[in-house]
Phi, psi and omega in degrees: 000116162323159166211136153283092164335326197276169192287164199255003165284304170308296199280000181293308212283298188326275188278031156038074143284129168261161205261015136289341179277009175229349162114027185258103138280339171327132164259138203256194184234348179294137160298127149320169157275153174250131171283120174274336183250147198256149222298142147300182141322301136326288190290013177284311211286302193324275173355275197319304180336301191294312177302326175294311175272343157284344176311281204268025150063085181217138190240166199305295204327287197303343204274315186279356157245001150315290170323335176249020133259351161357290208265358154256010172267137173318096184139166162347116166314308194285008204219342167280312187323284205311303207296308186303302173308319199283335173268013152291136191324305181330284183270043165245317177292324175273349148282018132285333160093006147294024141223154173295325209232180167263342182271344166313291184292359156292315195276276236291349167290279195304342183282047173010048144276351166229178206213128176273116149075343180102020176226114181293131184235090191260054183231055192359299211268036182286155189242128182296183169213179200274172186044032174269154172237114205264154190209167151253129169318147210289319182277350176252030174287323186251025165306139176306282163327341192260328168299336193287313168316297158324317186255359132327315183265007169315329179250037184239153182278138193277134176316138176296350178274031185208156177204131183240124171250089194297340176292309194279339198075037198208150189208147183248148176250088216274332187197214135257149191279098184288185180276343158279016180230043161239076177332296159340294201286293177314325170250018180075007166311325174214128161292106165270016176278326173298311186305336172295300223279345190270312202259009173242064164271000000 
């Protein structure tokens, strides 16, 4: 299986991400670089693309059929795309705040600590659906990193497409996830209309 390797402060600094948005408080310090000449058009629609799949740790194979089912589920592309990334298992566990970081909640999927529905699931890019309940599995509750997580995410806010009982360690899936419940999108960290506009050149 490919991985992406790279370190995620670098690469953060690169598409100038903040390294909160993967669960980094780390700040880098390094200046960017600056470019005098300015991106095409391409390289906009491309940028976003490259933001979107390092977010959600998604390689191009996968990333173009999240997209061609984008365009047959009903409604906007760029706002199924975006609903199709945020319910993958990785990241409902790491909006739920049982990992510190998305690539933490990726090892923690694949490690069977967790369990959709009461059946242990290790398929990262598995897609919740609504009134499934993702939980940590019972015997891996008092794993160090997941307690660590846990007191970690007091202050962070749970997506409204979500419901968390953080005393069980269980999370509910309230809905699929609109485009005003995508933080990404809302604070402009990924445009997904560019990416509709880079794969239908």
């Amino acid at each position: 299986m490919a991985v992406d390797r790279t370190p995620v402060l670098k690469r953060c600094r690169a598409l100038d991400i903040d390294p909160a948005v993967m669960g980094y408080n780390k700040k880098s310090h390094r200046e960017p670089k600056q470019s005098r000449r300015q991106p095409s058009e391409y390289g906009l629609q491309l940028r976003e693309k490259q933001k979107a799949k390092f977010i959600y740790g998604v390689l191009e194979k996968q990333f173009r059929i999240y997209y061609k089912r984008a365009i047959r589920v009903e409604g906007i592309t760029g706002d199924n795309l975006m609903a199709l990334l945020e319910s993958r298992l990785d990241n409902v566990v790491f909006r739920l705040g049982f990992a510190r970081t998305r690539r933490e909640a990726r090892q923690t999927v694949r490690h069977g600590h967790i369990t959709v529905n009461g059946k242990r699931v290790d398929i990262p890019s598995y897609q919740v659906q609504t009134g499934d309940v993702v939980a940590v599995a019972p015997e891996y509750k008092d794993l160090l990193p997941i307690k660590e997580a846990v007191i970690a995410s007091e202050h962070m806010t749970v997506p409204a497409w979500l419901e968390v009982d953080i005393e069980k360690l269980s999370g509910t899936v309230l809905q699929v996830p609109t485009r005003d419940q995508i933080d990404l999108v809302n604070d402009e960290t990924i445009d997904p209309q560019q990416i509709v506009n880079l794969y239908s050149r």
